[in-house]
Structure formats: C-alpha cells, structure tokens
N, C-alpha and C positions, 0 to 999 in steps of 0.2 A: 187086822190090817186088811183092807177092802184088795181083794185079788185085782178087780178090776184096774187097780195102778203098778202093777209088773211084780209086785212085792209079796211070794207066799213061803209062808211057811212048812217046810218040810221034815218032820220028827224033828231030828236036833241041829238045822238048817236051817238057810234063809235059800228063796231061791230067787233070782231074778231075771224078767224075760223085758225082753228086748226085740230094735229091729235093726239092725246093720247091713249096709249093703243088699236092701233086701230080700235079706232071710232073718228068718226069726233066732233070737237066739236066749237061750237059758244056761244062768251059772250058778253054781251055787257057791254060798258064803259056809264057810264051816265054823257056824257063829249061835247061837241059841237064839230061838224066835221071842228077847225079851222084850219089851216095850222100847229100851234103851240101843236095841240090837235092829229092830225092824226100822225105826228111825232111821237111824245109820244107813239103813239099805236105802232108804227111800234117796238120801241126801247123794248117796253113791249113785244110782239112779241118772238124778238128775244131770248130775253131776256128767256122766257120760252122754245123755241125751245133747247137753249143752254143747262139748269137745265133738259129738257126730257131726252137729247141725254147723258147727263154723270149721269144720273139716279138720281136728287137730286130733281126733282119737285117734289112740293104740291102744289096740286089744290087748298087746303082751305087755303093759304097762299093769292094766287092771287086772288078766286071768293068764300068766305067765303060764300056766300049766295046763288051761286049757286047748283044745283041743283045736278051738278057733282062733290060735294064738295070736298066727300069721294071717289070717284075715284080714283084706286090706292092703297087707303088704307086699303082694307080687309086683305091683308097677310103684313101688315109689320111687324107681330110678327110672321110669320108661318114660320118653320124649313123645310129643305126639309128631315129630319127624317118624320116629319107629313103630308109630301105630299107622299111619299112612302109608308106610314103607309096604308093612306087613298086608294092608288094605289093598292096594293098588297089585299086590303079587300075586295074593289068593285072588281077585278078581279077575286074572288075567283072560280064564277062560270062559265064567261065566257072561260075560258082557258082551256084547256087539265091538266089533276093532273101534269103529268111530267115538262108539260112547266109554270106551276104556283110554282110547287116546285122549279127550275131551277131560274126562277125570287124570290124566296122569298132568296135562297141562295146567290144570288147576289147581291140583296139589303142588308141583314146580316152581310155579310164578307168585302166586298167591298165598296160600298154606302156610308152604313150609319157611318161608321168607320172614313171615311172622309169628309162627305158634311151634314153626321145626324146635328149637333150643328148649322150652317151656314143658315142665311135667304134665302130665295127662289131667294129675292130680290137683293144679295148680292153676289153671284154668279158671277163669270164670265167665258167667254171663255177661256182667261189663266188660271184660277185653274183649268175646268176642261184640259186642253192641261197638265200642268203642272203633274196632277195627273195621268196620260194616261201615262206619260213618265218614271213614276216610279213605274211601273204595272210589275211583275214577271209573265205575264203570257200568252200563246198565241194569237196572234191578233184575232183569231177568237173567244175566251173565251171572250178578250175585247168588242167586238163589241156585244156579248151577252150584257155583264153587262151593256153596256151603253143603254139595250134598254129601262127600267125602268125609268131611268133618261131622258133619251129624252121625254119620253111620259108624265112625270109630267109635265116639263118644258112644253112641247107642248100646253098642257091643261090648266096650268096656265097660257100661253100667249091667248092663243084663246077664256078663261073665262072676260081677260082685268086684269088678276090680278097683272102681270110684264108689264112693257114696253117695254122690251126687251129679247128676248130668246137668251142664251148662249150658246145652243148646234146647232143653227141655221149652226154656221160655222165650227162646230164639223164632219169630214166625218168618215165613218170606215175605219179600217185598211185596209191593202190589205190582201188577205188570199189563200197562197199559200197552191194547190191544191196536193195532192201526187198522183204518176202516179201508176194508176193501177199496180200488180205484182201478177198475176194470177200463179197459178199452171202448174206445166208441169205433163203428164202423169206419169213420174217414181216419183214425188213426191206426186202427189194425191195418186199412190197408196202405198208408205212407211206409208203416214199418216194414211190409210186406215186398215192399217197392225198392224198398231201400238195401234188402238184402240179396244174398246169391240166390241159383237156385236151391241148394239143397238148406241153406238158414231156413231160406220162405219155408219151405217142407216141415222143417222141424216146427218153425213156429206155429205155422197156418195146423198143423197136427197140435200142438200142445194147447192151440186156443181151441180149438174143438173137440178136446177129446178129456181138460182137468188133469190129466198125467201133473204129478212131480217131477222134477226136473230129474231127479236121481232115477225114477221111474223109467222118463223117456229116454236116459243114455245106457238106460241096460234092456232096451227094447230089441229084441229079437225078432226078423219073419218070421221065425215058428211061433209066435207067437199072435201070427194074424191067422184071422178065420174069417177069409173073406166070402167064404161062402153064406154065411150067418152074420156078416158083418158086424165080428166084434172084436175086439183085442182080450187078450186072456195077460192079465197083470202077476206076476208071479214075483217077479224079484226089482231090488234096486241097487243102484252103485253110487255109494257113497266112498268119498279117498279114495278111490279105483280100488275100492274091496266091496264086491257084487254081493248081497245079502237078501234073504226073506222079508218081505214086510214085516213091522212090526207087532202087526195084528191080525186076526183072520178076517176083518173087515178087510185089511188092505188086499187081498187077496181076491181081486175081483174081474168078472170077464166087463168090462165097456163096450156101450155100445159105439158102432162107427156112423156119423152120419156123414152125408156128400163132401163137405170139406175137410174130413179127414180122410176117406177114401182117396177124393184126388192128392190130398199130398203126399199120399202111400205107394199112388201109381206115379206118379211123379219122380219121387223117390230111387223105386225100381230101378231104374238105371246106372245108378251107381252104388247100390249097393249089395241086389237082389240075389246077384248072382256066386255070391260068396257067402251067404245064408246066412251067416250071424248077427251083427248088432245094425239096425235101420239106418241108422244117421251117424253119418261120419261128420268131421270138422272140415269143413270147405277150403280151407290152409291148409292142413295134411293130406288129407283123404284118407286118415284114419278114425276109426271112431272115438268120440269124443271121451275125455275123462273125468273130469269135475266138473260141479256146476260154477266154480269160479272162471276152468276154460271159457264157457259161453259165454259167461256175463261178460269178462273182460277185453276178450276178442271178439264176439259177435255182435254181443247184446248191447253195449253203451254204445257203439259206432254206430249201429241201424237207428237208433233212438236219436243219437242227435244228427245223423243225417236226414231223417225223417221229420225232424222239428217236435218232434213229442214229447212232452215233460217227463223226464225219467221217472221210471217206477220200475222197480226187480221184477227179474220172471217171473216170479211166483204171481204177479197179478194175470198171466193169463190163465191161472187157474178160475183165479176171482172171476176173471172174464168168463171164463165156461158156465159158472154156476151162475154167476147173475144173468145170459143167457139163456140157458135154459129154465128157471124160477121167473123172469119178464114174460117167457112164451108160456107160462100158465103148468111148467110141470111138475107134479106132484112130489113135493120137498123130500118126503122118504124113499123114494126113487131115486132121485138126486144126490142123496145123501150117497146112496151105494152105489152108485156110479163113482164120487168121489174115493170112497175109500172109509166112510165114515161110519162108525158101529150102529148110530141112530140120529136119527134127525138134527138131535140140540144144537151140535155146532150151525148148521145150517142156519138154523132159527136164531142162532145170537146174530151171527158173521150176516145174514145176507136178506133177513129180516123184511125188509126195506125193497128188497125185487119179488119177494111172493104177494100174489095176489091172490085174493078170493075166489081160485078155481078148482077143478076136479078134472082131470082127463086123463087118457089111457098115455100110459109114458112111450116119449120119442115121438108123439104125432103134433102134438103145437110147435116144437122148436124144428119141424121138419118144414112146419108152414110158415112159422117165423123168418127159418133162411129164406124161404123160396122169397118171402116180401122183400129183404134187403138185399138179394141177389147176391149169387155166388163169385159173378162175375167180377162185381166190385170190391172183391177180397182176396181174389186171387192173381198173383202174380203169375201168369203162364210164362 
C-alpha cells in the first residue's frame, strides 16, 4: 500500500494519518495489514476525508477511544454571539477607547443581529457573502464591521475549534478614495471672514500647519516652541479620550510658518494664560471636544455664510499639502510634516500638485506666501 496515501501498515496494524483541524493525526485500526483489510482503510479514509470537507465529522464516531475523541467538539454549542462577547472583552485593554468602541458598535448593530443565534460551526462563506450584499452601508464601514468577525473566526480556526474558516475567501470591498479639494485663496479667506476671532485662529492655524482635527483639539502651549518655530505633535483627542498617535510618524515637531504664528499670537489672548489646550469653542470658552463640535457648530455655518461649496475639515489638511507641493517642496519633507511614515500617500493623494523641483524645505512656500499675501487671508 503506497504510504504516500495515509494508509501504512504497522506489524499487525493498519495505521492511518490524517489532517483535522489542522493538526495531523494518526490512528490505528487493530486490524491485519491484509489486502482485504488495507482496502478497508483506504475506503475509511476517504470516507472521513469526505465528512471533514462538508463539515459533518465526529471523531468519536470513528476513534471512540481515541485520544482525539473530542476533537472538534468544544464549540458545538458555541454561538458566534459568544465568540464576540468573549472578543470584544479580552480586547478591552488592548485597543485604543475609539477603536474598541468602534468594534463594540459593530458587533451590536450589525454582527450579532445576524450571526448572534448561528453556531460558529455552522457558518458559511455564502451567509456571510449573502449578508455583505444586503448591507446599506459604505464599503469601507463594511470592511470595518467584518474585522471582529474575521478575528473570531480566525482564532477559532487556529485554536482547532472549526475545521474550516468561512471568512478565509471573504476579501474587502474596494474603497474608493475621494480626491483631495483643497481651498483656493479667495475662499480660505470668505471662511476666514465669516468666522469669530478665535474659529479664524483655529482655522487659519489648521490651514497652515496639516494638524488633524483630533490633533489640533488636544493642542497645548507647551507645546509651542516658538523660539524655533515649531509645534511639537505628541498626542490627540479623539471621543474627548486624549491618546498617543498612532505611529511614531505621527509623532512629529511641525514646522510654524507666518500664518500660523499670527493665529498663535492672535490666539494668546484667550487662552494663553491658563496654559493648557490653544483653542477654545468661541460658544463656551471652553475648549473644544469632538471634531463633530466644530463641524456642526462652527464649520457648516462659516461655509455657508461664506458661500463656499462644503467640503469637511479634513480638506484644510488637503489644503496644506497641496500648498506646500504647488510651492516646489520636497514630497518627503512634506510627508513628515504631515505625519506620514514615507512619501507614498503623498504620491498617490496629491500627485497632481508636485512638480519637478528640488529645494531646501520651508523656503518656496515661504516665498509662495509672501506672492499671495498674508494680508488677504487673514482676518485681523
């Protein structure tokens, strides 16, 4: 009998190897290696190969006394409600609060709505295919919620508790990128016009300096060096829970050029002298706490008072970078001003504003301002 198909003979034995749950496994038949007998194994064999492959083996069916009995059978009662449960509890602490909340929401609304009641076991790739196609929500929302679920399933294949993972040929959506649409001078300065003094501040500061929005509401004085004119980036506030960037890119000093200094010194006045966070909410006089406060109070009203076609904060990032890339500066400088570990984003996102130069960084978009005047961007 050819070993190389699981079937060997051992003194007065049959033996047969197998893969279950991946790990290999060998049993023996207490049977004589006759021609009539090794047959037999082969057809036992298949036989289990067949019950793996459409999910209906029991071990203790075939090797009652083996050792692998139970194999298999720790979760045939387990809901993948209780693999989530369990998922979402152990991860409590490794996770960032936002991105543990994010996954607990997913799981909640989405998940457990549909796959909660359903054995782990019992799953397949058409249900979740099938349930993926009847999602109201953006592919890239998608490709969040499925990550909880991949990770159960994953873990429950890697523990040997399925036979088979269902999200294996599950890929993500695609997720179409939107093209930067940065500001033009006459409308940086409408919006500019349009706000308090301390909005102007924040904004005229967040168009010149690429900060995130979660960046600039956990902006501290101690964190200005205006001796060296630069900002030193350390942390952000996301859900009014203050946190480290996410990467040691993000971790980076900025440089200050004149239109962020004046909205710095501008600033000063209301908030300097209490040392902690830069910019307060012009409504409270307290500092700011979400980036949905800005958008919803500040940021839609200045826009359409201003007559300017909405676009989210986040495009005065846009605006920063294409900025400084139009004034000739050197993309991988740029990058790390942003926050960026290496060029590429740069190069996909803003492509289209580098031009074919070389120069020492912060001296073209120094000259750049000076041509379009400061004057005409700032709200005194």
């Amino acid at each position: 009998m050819d070993r190389r198909q699981g079937i060997n003979p051992r003194g007065k034995s049959i033996q047969i190897d197998f893969y279950y749950l991946g790990k290999r496994c060998r049993e023996t038949l207490k049977l004589e290696p006759t021609k009539r007998n090794l047959t037999f194994a082969k057809r036992l064999k298949s036989t289990i190969q067949h019950e793996i492959a459409i999910g209906t083996f029991d071990y203790s069916k075939h090797f009652p006394e083996s050792n692998n009995a139970l194999l298999g059978s720790k979760i045939s009662n387990k809901t993948v409600s209780q693999a989530l449960d369990q998922f979402i509890e152990s991860s409590r602490r490794r996770l960032e609060k936002s991105t543990w909340r994010d996954y607990y929401s997913s799981i909640e609304h989405h998940l457990k709505p549909h796959f909660g009641h359903m054995k782990l076991i019992d799953v397949t790739t058409t249900d979740i295919k099938t349930w993926i196609g009847g999602l109201l929500i953006s592919n890239k929302r998608i490709n969040n919620v499925l990550v909880p679920l991949r990770t159960v399933f994953n873990d429950a294949y890697s523990d040997g508790l399925i036979d088979r993972n269902p999200v294996t040929r599950i890929t993500n959506l695609a997720v179409r990128t939107d093209e930067p649409q940065p500001f033009t001078p006459d409308e940086i300065k409408a919006i500019l016009n349009s706000l308090s003094t301390q909005g102007a501040n924040l904004i005229q500061f967040a168009i010149w300096t690429g900060l995130r929005t979660s960046e600039l509401i956990a902006l501290e004085w101690g964190d200005i060096d205006f001796k060296n004119n630069l900002i030193r980036v350390r942390r952000a506030s996301v859900n009014k829970h203050t946190k480290q960037p996410k990467t040691r890119a993000g971790e980076r000093d900025v440089k200050l050029f004149p239109p962020a200094i004046e909205a710095l010194k501008n600033q000063k006045q209301f908030t300097f002298i209490n040392g902690g966070r830069v910019f307060n909410n012009p409504r409270t006089n307290e500092p700011w706490e979400t980036d949905g406060q800005i958008r919803k109070t500040m940021w839609i009203p200045a826009l359409k008072k201003a007559g300017v076609i909405y676009r989210n904060p986040y495009q005065t990032r846009h605006t920063y970078a294409s900025t400084l890339l139009s004034a000739g500066e050197n993309p991988l400088w740029v990058a790390s001003q942003m926050g960026h570990k290496d060029w590429g984003m740069i190069r996909k996102r803003y492509g289209r504003w580098i031009p074919d130069v070389d120069t020492s960084a912060g001296g073209k978009v120094m000259e750049f301002w000076s041509q379009i005047g400061h004057k005409d961007t700032v709200n005194a």
